[in-house]
N, C-alpha and C positions, 0 to 999 in steps of 0.2 A: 223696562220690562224684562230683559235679561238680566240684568244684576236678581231680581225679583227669583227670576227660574235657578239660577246659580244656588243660591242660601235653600231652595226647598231640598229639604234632605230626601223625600221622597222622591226625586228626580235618577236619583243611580240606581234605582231599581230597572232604570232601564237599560243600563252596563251590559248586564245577562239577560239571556233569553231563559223562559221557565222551565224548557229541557234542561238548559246547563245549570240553575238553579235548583235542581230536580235530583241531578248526581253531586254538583258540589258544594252546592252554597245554601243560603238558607230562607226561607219562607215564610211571611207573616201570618199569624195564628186566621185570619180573615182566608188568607188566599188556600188556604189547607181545608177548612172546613166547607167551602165553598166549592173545590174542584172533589171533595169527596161526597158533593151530595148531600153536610147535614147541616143543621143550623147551631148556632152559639151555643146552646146551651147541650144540646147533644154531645159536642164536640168536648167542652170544657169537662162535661161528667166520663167521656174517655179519657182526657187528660187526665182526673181523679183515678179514674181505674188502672192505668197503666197501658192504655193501648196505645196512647202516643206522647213522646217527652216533650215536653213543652220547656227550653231553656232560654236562661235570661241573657240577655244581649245588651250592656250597659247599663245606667241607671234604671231604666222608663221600659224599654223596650222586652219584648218575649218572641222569640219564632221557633220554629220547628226543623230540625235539620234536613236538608233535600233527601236522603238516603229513610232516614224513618218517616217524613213527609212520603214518601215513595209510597211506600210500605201501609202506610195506614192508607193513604189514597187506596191503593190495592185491594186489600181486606174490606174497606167499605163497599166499593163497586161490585168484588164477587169474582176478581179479577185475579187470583191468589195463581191459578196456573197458567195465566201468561207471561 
């Protein structure tokens, strides 16, 4: 059962806590549109527009960096002056 947990790549997302992934690391497209409030496709037509970068991370993979994750989290909630 450990060997099993070892190979899930999704297991190092627990390394960092979401704050510390928040200023320095980077965020899956799910975990972005979810803590800002909007759904899939809301999200993707901001990614269209320019309101948040969406970069590619190896083959397969896409997230959003902690610092523009910030930021559009921000802008979505209404949160701009805190």
């Amino acid at each position: 059962m450990n060997e099993i947990n070892k190979k899930n790549p999704r297991a190092k997302d627990n390394l960092f806590s979401l704050s510390e992934r928040l200023l320095h690391g980077v965020l899956r497209p799910q975990e972005v549109w979810s803590l800002a409030g909007k759904g899939k496709t809301s999200f993707y037509e901001d990614v269209k527009a320019g309101k948040v970068a969406l970069r590619k991370i190896g083959r397969r993979s896409s997230g959003v960096y902690g610092p523009d994750a910030k930021r559009y989290i921000q802008s979505s909630l209404g949160l701009m002056g805190e």
